[in-house]
C-alpha positions as CSV (number, residue, x, y, z in Angstrom):
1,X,16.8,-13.1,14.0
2,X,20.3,-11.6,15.1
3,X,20.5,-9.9,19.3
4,X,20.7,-6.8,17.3
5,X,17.4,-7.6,15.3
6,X,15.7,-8.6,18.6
7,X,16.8,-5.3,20.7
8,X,15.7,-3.2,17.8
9,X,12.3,-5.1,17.5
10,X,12.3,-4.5,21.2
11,X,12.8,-1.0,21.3
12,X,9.8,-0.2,18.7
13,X,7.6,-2.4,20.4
14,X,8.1,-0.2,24.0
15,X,8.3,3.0,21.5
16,X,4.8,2.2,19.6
17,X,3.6,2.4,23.1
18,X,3.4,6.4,23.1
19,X,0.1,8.2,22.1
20,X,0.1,8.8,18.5
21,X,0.2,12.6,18.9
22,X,3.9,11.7,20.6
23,X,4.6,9.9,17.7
24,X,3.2,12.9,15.1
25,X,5.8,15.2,17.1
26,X,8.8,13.3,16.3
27,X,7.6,11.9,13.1
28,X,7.6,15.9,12.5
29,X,11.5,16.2,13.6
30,X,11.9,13.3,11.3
31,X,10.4,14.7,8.3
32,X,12.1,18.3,9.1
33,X,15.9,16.3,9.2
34,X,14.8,14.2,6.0
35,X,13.6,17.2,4.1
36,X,16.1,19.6,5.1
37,X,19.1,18.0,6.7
38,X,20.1,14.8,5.7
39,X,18.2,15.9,1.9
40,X,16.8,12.1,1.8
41,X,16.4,11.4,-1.7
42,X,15.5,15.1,-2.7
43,X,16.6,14.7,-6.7
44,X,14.5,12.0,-7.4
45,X,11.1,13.7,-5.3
46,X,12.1,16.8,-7.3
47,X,12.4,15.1,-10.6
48,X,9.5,12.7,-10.2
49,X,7.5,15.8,-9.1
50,X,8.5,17.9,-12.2
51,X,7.8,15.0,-14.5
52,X,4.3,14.0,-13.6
53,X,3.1,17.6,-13.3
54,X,5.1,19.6,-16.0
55,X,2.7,22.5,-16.6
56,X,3.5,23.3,-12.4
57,X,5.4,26.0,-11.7
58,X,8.7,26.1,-9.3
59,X,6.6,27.4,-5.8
60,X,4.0,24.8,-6.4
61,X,6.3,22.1,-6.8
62,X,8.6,23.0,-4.0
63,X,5.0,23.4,-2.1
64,X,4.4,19.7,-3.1
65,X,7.7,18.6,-1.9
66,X,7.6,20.1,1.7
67,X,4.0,18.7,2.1
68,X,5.3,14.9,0.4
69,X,7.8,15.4,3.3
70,X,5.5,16.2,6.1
71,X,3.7,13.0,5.0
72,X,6.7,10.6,5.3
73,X,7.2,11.7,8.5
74,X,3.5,10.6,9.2
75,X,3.7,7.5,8.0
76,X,6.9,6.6,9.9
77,X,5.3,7.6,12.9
78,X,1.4,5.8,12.3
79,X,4.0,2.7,11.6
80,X,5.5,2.6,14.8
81,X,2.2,3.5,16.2
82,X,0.9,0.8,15.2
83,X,3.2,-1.8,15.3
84,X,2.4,-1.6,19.4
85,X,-1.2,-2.6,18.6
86,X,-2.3,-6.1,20.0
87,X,-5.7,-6.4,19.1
88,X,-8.2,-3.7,17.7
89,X,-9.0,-2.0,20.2
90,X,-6.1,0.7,19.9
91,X,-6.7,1.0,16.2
92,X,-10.7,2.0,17.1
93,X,-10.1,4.3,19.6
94,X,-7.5,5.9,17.3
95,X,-9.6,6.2,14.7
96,X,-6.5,6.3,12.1
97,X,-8.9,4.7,8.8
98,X,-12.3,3.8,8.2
99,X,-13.3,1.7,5.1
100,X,-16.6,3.8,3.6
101,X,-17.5,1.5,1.1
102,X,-17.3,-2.3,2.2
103,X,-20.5,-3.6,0.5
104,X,-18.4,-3.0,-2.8
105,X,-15.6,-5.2,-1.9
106,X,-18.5,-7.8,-0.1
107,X,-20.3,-8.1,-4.2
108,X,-16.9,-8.5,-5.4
109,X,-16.4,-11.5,-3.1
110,X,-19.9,-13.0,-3.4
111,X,-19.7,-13.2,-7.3
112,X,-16.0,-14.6,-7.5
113,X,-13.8,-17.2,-6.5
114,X,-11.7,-14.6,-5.0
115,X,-11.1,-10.8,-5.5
116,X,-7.5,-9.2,-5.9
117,X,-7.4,-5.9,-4.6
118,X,-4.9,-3.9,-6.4
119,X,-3.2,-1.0,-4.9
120,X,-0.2,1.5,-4.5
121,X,2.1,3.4,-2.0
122,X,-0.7,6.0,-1.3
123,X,-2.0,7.0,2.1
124,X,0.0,4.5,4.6
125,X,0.1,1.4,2.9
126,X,1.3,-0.5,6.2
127,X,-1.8,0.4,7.9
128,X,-3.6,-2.2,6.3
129,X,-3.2,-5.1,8.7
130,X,-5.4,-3.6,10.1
131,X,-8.2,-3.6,7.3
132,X,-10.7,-6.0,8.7
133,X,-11.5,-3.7,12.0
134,X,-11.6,-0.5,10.2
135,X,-15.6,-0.1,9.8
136,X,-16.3,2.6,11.8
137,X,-19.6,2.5,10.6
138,X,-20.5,-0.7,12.1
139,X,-21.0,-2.3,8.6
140,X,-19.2,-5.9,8.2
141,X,-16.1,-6.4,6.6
142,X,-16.2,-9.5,3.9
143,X,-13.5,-11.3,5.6
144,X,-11.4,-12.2,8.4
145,X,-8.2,-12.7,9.1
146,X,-7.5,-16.2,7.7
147,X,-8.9,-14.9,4.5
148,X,-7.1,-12.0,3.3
149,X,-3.9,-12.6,1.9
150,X,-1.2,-10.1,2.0
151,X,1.3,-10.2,-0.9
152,X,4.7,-8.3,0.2
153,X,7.9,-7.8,-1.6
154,X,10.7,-9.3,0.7
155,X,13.4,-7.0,2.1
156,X,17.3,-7.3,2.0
157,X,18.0,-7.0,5.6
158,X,16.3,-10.6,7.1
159,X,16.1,-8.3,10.5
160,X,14.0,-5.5,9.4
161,X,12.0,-8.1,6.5
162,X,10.5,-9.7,9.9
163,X,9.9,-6.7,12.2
164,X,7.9,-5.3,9.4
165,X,6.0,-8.8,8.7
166,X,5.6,-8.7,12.9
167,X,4.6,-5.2,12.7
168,X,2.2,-5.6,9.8
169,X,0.4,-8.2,11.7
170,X,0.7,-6.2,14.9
171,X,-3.5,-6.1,15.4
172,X,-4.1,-9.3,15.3
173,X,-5.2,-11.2,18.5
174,X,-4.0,-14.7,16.5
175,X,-0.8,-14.2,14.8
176,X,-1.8,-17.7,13.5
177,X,-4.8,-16.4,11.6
178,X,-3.4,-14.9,8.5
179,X,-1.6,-17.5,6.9
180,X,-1.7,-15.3,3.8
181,X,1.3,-13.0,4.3
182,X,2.8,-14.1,0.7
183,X,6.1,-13.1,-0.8
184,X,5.5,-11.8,-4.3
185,X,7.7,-14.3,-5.9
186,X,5.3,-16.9,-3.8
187,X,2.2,-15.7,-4.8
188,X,0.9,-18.0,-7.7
189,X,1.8,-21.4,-6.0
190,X,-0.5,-19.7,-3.7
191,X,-3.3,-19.0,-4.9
192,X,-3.5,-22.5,-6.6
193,X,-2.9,-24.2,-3.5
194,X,-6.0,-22.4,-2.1
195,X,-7.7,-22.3,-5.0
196,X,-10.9,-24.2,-3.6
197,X,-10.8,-21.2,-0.9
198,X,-13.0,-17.9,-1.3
199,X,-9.8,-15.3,-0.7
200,X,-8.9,-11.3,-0.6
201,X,-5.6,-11.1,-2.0
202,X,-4.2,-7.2,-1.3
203,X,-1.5,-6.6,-4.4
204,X,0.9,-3.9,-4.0
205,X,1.4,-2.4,-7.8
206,X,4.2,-0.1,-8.6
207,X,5.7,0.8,-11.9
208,X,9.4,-0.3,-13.3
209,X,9.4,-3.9,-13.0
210,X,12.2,-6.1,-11.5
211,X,14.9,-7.0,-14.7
212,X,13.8,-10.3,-15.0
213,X,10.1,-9.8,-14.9
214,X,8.0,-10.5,-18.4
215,X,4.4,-9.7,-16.9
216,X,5.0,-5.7,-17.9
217,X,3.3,-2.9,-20.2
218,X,4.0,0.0,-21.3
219,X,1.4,3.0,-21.0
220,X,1.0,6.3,-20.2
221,X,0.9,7.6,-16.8
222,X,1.2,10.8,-15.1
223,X,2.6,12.2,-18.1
224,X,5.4,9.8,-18.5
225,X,6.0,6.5,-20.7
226,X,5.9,3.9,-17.7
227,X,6.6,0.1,-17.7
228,X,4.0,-1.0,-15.7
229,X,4.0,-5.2,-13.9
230,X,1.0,-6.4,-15.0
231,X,2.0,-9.8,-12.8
232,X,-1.5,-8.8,-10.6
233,X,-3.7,-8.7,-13.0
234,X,-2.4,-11.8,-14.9
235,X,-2.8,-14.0,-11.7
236,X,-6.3,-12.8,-11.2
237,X,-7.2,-13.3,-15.3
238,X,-5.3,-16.4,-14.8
239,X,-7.9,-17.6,-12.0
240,X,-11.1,-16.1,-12.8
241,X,-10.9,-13.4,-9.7
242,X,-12.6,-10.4,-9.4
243,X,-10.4,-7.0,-9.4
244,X,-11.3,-4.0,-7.4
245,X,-8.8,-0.6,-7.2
246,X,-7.9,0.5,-3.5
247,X,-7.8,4.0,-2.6
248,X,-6.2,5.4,0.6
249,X,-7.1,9.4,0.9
250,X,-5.6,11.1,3.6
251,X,-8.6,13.5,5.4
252,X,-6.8,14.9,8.0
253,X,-4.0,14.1,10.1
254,X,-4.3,10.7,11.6
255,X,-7.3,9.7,9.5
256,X,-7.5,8.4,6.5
257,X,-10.3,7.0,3.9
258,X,-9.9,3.6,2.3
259,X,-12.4,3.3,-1.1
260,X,-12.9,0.4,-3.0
261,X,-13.3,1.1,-7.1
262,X,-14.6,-2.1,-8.7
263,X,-12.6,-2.6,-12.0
264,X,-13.8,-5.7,-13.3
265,X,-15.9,-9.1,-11.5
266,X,-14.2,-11.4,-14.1
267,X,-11.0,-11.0,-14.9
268,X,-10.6,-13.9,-17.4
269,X,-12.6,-11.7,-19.6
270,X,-10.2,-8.8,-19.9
271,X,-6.6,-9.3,-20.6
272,X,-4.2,-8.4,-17.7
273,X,-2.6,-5.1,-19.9
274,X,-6.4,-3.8,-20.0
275,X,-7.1,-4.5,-16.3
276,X,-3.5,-3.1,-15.7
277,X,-4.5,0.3,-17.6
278,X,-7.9,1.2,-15.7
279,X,-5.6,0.9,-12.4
280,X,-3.4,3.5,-13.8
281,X,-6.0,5.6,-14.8
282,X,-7.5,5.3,-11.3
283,X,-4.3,6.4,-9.7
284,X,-3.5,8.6,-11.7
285,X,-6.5,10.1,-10.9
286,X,-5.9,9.8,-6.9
287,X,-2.2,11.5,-7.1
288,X,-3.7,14.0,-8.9
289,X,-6.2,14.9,-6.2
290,X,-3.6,14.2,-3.8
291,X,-0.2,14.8,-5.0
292,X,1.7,14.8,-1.8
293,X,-0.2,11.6,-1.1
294,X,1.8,9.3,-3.3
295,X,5.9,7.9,-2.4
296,X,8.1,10.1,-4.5
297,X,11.0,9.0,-3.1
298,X,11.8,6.1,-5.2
299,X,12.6,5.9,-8.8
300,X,9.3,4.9,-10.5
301,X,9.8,5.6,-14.2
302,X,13.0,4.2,-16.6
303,X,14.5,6.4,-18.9
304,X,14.3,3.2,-21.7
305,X,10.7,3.2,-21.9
306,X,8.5,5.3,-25.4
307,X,5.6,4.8,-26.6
């Protein structure tokens, strides 16, 4: 990593260090320049809003869009947060997610060689480094550290790519434990290296796949013909793994609920467009409960795709 790289990483690190209500204050600044200032990617929240929820009128959307922006600012500031965690004691006394349904993910594991848990940008996706100490309830969580595998989409800049895989990693008391932090392009030579090895693979699945992807669908979703990657579901129908749908509902400020949705225990027994289909319809579902709840501010649909 460049000086630059290191004084930034630096400078988070003492930063994370303020209480999280510190954080909520200027993550509130933040959102107000984004949404209002600097107008951060406003066309495309506007036009993904209008498009998913076309029988909205103009004050709900624009009601939508101020809330979506309140929410970025939140999930800058629950980043840097918790980027300062070393260990889980700071992320139980904060209190910022609690897994209510762990015994779903625990069958999933027990009758599987491993489960892939599929998911979206909902909630704060970069919370969940933290999944394994988030049972408030006192129930156990399946696995540790050296089992979960984290599958992540490599950045552009090589300085921020690994403050966010330091920061991702931030509560654990052995950096060494998860050997599972996977870039997608990585993830198949994976998961047959380790294929004698019970895992949790957490997938992050978005719409419009990279150009030169071939694992795609087209469906429905939100209103909108979308070309889905079906790359997830194909290595799990590939390898016999179980599939479950993560949801991450926001309750309140700095808390949020992570849900686990079973959505097959074999996946060699669907094909990956029909796995690929119920976790559309279960986030579909989600965003509309939730609209502001979802990342608007990236171009999720082509304009190529019909059904």
């Amino acid at each position: 990593m460049s000086l630059h790289g290191h004084i930034l990483k630096a400078f988070l690190r003492l930063l994370g260090k303020l209480p999280l209500r510190v954080h909520y204050a200027l993550g509130s600044f933040v959102a107000f320049l984004a949404e209002n200032v600097l107008h951060y990617r406003r066309q495309e929240v506007a036009i993904n809003l209008a498009r998913s929820f076309p029988d909205r009128k103009y004050p709900w959307l624009r009601e939508q869009t101020h809330l979506f922006y309140r929410h970025l600012g939140e999930i800058i500031a629950e980043t840097v947060w918790f980027g300062a965690c070393r260990g889980p004691e700071r992320l139980r006394r904060g209190d910022i997610c609690e897994v209510v349904n762990p015994e779903v993910l625990q069958h999933l594991y027990d009758v599987a060689p491993s489960v892939l848990v599929m998911y979206t940008h909902c909630g704060n996706w970069e919370l969940l480094g933290g999944l394994e100490y988030y049972n408030v309830s006192g129930a156990p969580f399946p696995v540790r550290g050296e089992r979960l595998c984290v599958v992540y989409k490599k950045l552009s800049s090589k300085a921020w790519d690994r403050i966010m895989a330091d920061n991702r990693m931030a509560p654990l008391v052995n950096r060494e434990e998860l050997t599972g932090y996977v870039e997608s392009n990585d993830v198949m030579r994976y998961a047959l290296r380790h294929r004698d090895e019970k895992l949790v693979l957490n997938f992050n699945t978005d719409q419009s796949p990279y150009n030169s992807t071939k694992a795609k669908v087209d469906l429905e979703f939100l209103h909108q013909p979308t070309r889905a990657m079906t790359g997830a579901a194909s290595l799990a129908s590939h390898m016999g793994y179980s599939v479950a749908y993560m949801s991450m509902r926001r309750i309140r400020r700095g808390h949020y609920q992570i849900e686990y949705t079973p959505i097959c225990e074999n996946a060699s027994t669907m094909t990956p467009e029909d796995i690929t289909r119920q976790y559309y319809a279960l986030l579909e579902k989600d965003i509309n409960a939730q609209p502001f709840n979802y990342l608007w501010s990236h171009r999720r649909w082509k304009d190529d795709v019909t059904l």
